[in-house]
PAKE-164995 format. One record per residue: x, y, z of N, C-alpha, C in turn. Coordinates in nm, 3 decimals. Example, Ala and Ser with C-alpha at 12.3 -4.5 7.8 and 13.67 -1.06 7.14 Angstrom:
% residues 2
1.319 -0.569 0.780 1.230 -0.450 0.780 1.320 -0.330 0.780
1.285 -0.225 0.708 1.367 -0.106 0.714 1.290 0.003 0.787
% end
This chain:
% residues 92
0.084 -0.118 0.000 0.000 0.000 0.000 0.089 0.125 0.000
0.076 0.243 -0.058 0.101 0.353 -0.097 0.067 0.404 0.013
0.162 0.551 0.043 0.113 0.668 0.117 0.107 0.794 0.041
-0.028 0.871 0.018 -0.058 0.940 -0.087 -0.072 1.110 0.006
-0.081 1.230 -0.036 -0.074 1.347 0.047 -0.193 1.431 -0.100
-0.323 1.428 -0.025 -0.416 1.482 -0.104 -0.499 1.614 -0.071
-0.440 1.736 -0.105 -0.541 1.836 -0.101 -0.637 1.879 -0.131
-0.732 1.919 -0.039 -0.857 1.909 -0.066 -0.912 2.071 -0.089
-0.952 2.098 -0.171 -1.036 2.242 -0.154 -1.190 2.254 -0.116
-1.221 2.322 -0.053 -1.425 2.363 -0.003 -1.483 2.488 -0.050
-1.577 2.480 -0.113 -1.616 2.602 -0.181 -1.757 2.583 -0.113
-1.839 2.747 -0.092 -1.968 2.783 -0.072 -1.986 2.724 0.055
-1.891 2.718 0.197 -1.971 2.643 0.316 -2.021 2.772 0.377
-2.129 2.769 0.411 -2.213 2.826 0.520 -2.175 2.773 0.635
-2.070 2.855 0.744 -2.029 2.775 0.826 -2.075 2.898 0.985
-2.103 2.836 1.052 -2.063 2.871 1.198 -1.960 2.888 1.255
-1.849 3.029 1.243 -1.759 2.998 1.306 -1.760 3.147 1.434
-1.708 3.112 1.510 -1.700 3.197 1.616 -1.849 3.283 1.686
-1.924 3.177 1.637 -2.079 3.210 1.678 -2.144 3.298 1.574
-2.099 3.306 1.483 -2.164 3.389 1.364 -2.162 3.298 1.244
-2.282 3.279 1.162 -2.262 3.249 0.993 -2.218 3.329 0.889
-2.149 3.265 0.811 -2.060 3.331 0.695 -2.045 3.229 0.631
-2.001 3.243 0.471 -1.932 3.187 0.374 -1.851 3.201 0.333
-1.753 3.036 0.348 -1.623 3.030 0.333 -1.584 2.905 0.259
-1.437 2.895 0.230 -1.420 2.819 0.155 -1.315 2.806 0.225
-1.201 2.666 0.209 -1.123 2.605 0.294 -0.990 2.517 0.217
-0.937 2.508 0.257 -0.795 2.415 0.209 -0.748 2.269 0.334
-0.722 2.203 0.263 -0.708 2.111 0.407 -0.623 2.003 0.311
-0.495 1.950 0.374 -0.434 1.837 0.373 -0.454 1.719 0.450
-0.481 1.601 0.373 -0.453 1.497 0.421 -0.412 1.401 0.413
-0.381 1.325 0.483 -0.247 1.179 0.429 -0.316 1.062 0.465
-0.335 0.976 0.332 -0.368 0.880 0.377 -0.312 0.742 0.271
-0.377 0.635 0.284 -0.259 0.490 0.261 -0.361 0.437 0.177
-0.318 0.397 0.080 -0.427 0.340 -0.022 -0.356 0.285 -0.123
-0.415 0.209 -0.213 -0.339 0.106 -0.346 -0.338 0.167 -0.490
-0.461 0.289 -0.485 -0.453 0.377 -0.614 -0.459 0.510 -0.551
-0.448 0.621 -0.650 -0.453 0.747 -0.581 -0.627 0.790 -0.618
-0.712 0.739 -0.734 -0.843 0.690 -0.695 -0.900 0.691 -0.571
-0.892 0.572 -0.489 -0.908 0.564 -0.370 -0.895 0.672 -0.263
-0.732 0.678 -0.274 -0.685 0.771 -0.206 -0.769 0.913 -0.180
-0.809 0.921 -0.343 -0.861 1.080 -0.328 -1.040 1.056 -0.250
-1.099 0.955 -0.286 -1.192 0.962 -0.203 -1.249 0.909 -0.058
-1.145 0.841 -0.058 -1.059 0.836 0.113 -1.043 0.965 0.231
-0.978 1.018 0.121 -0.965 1.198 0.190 -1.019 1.255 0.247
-1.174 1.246 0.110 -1.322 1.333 0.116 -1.380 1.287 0.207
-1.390 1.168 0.241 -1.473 1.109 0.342 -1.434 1.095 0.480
-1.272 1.154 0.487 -1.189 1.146 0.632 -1.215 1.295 0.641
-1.237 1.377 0.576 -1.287 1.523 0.607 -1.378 1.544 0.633
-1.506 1.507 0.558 -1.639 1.505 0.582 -1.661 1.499 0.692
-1.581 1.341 0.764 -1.633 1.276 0.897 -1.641 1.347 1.018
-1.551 1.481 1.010 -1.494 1.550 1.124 -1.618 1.597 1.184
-1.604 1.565 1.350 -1.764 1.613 1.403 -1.795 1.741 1.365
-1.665 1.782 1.437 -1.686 1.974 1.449 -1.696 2.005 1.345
-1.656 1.969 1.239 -1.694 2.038 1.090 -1.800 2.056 1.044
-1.850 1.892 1.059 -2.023 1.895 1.035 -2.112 1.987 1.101
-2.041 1.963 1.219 -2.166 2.037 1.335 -2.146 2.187 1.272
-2.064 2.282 1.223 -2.041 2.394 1.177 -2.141 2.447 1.061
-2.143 2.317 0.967 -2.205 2.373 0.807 -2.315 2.369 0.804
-2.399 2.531 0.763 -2.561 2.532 0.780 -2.644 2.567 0.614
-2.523 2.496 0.522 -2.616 2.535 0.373 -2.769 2.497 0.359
-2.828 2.565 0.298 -2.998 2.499 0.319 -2.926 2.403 0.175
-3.043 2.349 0.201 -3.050 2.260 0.058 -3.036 2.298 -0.099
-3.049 2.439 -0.132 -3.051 2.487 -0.232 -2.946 2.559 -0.296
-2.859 2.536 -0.173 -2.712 2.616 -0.200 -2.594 2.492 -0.138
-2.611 2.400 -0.213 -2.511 2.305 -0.171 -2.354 2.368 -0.153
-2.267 2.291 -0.031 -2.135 2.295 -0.095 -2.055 2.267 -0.170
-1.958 2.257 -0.237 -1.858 2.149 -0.286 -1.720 2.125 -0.242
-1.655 2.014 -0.259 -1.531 2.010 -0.196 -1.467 1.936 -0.322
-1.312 1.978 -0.376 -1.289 1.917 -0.483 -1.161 1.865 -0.409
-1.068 1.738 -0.508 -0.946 1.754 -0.494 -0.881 1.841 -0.565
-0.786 1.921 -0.490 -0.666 1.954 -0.588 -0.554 1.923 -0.661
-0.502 1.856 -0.551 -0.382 1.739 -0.610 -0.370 1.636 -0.495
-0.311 1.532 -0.588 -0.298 1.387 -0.515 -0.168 1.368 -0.535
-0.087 1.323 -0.461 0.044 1.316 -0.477 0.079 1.187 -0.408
0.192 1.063 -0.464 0.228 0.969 -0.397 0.305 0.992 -0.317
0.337 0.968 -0.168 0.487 1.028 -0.134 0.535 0.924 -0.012
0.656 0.934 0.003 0.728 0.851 0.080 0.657 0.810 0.207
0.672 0.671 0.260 0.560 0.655 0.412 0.667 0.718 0.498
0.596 0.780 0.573 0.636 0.855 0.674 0.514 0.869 0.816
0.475 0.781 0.871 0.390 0.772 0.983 0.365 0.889 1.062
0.430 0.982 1.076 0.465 1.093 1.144 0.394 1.257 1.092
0.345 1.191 0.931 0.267 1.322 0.937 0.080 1.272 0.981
0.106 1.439 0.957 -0.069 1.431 1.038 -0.165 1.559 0.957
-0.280 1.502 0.933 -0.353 1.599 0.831 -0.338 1.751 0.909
-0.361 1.852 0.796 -0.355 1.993 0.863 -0.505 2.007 0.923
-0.510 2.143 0.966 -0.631 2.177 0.979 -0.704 2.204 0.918
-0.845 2.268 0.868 -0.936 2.332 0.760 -0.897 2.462 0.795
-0.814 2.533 0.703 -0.788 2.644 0.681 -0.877 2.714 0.605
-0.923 2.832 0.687 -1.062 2.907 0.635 -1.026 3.037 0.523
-1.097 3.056 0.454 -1.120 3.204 0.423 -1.182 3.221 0.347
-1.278 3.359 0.397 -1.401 3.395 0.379 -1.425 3.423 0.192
-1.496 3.416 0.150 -1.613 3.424 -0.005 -1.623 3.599 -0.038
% end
């Protein structure tokens, strides 16, 4: 198995942050182990998604979905020691 380093971009979240709503969009790295970079990339999406506090944050109604794309997928050396970044914000 491969260790792959996949950035993720977020566009249009309606988010809760600091007790106020706004729209923002986000950058976030994450590393994860997979056999294609396929996988890998939707491995990512779904290890981001999962994050409580994230979810609990995003208040799009239904008619204004978000999106989250990859940016790049990259294979890279195993190294156990890294650790995804944070969701780096900024505002729309």
């Amino acid at each position: 198995m491969a260790q792959f380093q996949v950035l993720l971009r977020g566009e249009h979240f309606l988010l809760n942050r600091d007790g106020a709503d706004g729209w923002y969009g986000f950058l976030k790295t994450v590393y994860v182990q997979s056999e294609t970079a396929d996988s890998a990339c939707e491995y990512a999406v779904k290890q981001a998604i999962s994050d409580p506090e994230f979810r609990a944050s995003v208040r799009n109604p239904p008619d204004q979905p978000p999106a989250m794309n990859v940016e790049d997928c990259a294979e890279i050396e195993k190294d156990s020691s890294l650790q995804d970044s944070p969701f780096i914000y900024t505002p729309e």
